[in-house]
N, C-alpha and C positions, 0 to 999 in steps of 0.2 A: 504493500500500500504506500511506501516510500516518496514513488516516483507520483503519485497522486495527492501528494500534502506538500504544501509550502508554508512557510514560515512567511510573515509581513507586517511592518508598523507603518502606522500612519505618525507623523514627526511631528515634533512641539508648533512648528510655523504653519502647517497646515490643521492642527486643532485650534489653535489659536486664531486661524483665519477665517474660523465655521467653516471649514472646508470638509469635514468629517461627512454628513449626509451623501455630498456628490460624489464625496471618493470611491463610499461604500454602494452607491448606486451603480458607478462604473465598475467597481466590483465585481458586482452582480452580471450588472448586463456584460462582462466581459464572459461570463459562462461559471465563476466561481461559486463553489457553494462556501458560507463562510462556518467554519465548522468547533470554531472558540472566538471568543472576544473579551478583552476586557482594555476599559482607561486605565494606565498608568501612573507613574509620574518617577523617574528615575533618581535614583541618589548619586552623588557623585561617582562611588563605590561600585553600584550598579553600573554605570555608564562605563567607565573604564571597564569592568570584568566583562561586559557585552561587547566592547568595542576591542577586547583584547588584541586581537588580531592584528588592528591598526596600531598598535603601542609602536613609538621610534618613528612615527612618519611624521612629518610637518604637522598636519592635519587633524593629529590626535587629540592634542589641549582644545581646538576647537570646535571640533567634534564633540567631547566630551560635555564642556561647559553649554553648546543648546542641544544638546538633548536633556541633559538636565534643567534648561529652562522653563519649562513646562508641561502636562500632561501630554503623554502620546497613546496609542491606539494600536493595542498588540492582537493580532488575529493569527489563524489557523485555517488557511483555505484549501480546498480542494479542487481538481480539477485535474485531465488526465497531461500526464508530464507538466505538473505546475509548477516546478521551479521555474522551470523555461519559459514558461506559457504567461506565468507575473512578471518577469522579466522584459518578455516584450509588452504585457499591458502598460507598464510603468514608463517605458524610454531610458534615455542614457541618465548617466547624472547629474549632466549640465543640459536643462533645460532648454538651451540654445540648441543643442544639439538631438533634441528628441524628437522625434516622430511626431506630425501631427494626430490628433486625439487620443495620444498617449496622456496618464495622469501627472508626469511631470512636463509634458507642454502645458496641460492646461492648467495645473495648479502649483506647481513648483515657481518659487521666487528667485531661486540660482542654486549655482552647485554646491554649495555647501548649504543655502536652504532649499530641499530639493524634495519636501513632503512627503515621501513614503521611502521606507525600508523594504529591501529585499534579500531572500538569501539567495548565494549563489549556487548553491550545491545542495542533493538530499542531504547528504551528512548534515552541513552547515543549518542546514532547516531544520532538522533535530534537534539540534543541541540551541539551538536559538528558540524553538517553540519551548522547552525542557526547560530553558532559562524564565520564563514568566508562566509556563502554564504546569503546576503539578501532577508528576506522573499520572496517578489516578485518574486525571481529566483526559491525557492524552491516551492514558489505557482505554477508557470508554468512546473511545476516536478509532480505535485497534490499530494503535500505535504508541510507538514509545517503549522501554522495556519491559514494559508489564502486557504490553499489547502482542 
């Protein structure tokens, strides 16, 4: 069921913008079914430990500080190959350079405020749903380790 779950956050600039509703309609009408959700709000602690990966890069410290700016929007979508498949719903990073009626054409402010998170990989979309959604919940997904 790997290859059928993605991992995805909607980002502080885009809850902040009420941009929430449209994201999650595009969502939708993009073929997703959304299979967890909950609002956030990340601690310093948390941002770093999710953004681990990026540690050492220019873009870490400021990464770090908006996403802990304010509440974001962690989901659990499905859909057949949806790493990939969110991937291209979303666009590039840099909103300049995204696809028309992609969610960071039309709601993203730039590339560092760039409204939605994606994973890149199943692995990656495990351990990043794992990170905000307790096993338990993603076992009743039939996924996860329990799943």
């Amino acid at each position: 069921m790997a290859g059928n779950i993605s991992f995805a956050m909607i980002k502080p600039d885009a809850v902040a913008a009420r941009r929430v509703g449209a994201i999650l309609a595009h969502v939708q009408q993009a073929g997703f079914e959304i299979r967890a959700l909950r609002m956030v709000r990340l601690s310093r602690v948390e941002a770093e430990a999710f953004y681990a990966v990026h540690q050492g890069r220019p873009f870490f410290k400021e990464l770090v500080e908006f996403m802990c700016s304010g509440r974001a929007v962690a989901m659990v979508l499905e859909k057949p190959d949806a790493v990939a498949a969110w991937r291209a719903t979303i666009g590039a990073t840099d909103p300049a350079e995204a696809a028309a009626g992609t969610i960071r054409k039309l709601f993203a402010e730039s590339k560092g405020r760039n409204a939605v998170h994606g994973s890149d990989s199943d692995e990656t979309a495990a351990r990043e749903a794992a990170f905000f959604f307790p096993e338990r919940e993603l076992a009743l997904l039939g996924w996860g380790a329990a799943g």
